[in-house]
C-alpha positions in Angstrom: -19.9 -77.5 -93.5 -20.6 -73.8 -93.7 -18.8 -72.4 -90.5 -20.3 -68.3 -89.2 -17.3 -66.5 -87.3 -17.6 -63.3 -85.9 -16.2 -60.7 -83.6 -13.2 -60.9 -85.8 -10.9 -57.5 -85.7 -11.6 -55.6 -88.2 -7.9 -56.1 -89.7 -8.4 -59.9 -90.4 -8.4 -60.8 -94.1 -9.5 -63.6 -96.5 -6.1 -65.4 -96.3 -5.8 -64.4 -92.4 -9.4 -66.4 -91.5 -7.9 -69.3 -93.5 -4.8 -69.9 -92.2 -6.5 -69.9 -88.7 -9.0 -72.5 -89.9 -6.2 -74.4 -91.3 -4.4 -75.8 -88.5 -8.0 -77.8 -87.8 -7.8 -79.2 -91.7 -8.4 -78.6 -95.1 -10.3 -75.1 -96.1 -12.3 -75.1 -98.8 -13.1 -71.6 -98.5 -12.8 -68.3 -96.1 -14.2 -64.9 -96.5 -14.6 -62.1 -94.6 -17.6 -60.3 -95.3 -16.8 -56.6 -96.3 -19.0 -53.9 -95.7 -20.2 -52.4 -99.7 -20.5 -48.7 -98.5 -17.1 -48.0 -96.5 -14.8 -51.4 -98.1 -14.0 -52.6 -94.4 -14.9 -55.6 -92.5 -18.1 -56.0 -91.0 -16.4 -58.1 -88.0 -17.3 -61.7 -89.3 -17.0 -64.1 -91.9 -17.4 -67.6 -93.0 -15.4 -71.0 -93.7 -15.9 -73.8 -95.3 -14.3 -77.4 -94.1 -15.5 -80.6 -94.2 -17.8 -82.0 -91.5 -15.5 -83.7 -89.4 -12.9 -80.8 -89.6 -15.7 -78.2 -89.5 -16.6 -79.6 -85.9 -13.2 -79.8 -84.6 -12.5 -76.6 -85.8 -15.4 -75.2 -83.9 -14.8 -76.5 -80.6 -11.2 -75.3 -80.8 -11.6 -72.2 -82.0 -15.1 -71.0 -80.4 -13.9 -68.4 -78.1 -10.1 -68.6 -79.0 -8.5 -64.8 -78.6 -8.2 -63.2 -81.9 -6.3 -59.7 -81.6 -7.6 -59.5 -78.7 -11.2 -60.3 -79.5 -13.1 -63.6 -78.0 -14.0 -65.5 -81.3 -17.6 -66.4 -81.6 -17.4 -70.0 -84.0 -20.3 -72.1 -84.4 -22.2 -73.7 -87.7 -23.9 -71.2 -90.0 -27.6 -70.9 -90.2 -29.2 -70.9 -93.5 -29.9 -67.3 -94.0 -33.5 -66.2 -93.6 -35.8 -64.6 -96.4 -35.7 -61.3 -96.2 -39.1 -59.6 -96.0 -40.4 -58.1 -98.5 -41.7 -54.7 -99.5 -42.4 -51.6 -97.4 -45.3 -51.4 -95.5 -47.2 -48.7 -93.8 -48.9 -46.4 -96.3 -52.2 -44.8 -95.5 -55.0 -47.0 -97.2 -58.1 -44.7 -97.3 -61.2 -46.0 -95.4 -64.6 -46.2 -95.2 -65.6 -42.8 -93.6 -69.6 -43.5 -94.5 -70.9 -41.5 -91.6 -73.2 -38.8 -92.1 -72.9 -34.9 -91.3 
């Protein structure tokens, strides 16, 4: 199970979000999501247990102080399309009236 955590200081790291996850099982993976314009944390990442670890791990966890900061620990969504394309734009109309 995919596991969203967030509102984690900025300081955390990859090997920091594990070995939290840990104690509640076996990780399969845990990244912090880093931000591509500055390099630093965006403030949340993701985990990757097994189910019955994942769950346990989420009621332990969810709101569990983290350098001072309230986790927020709950099972990831699946990420939603993004839409595409601009839009606005001015389209020209139909004017037709007479002077």
């Amino acid at each position: 199970m995919r596991i969203y955590v967030g509102n984690l200081p900025f300081s955390v790291n990859d090997s920091e979000l594990e070995s939290v996850f840990s104690e509640h099982g076996a990780v399969q993976s845990a990244q912090v999501i880093i931000d591509r314009d500055t390099g630093r944390s965006r403030g949340f990442g993701f985990v990757e247990m097994a189910d019955s670890e994942a769950r346990t791990a989420i009621e332990q966890l969810n709101g569990k102080d983290m350098g001072g900061r309230p986790l927020v620990v709950n099972e990831a969504r699946e990420r939603q399309p993004r839409g595409g394309g601009g839009g606005g734009g001015y389209r020209g109309g139909g004017g037709g009236g007479r002077w």
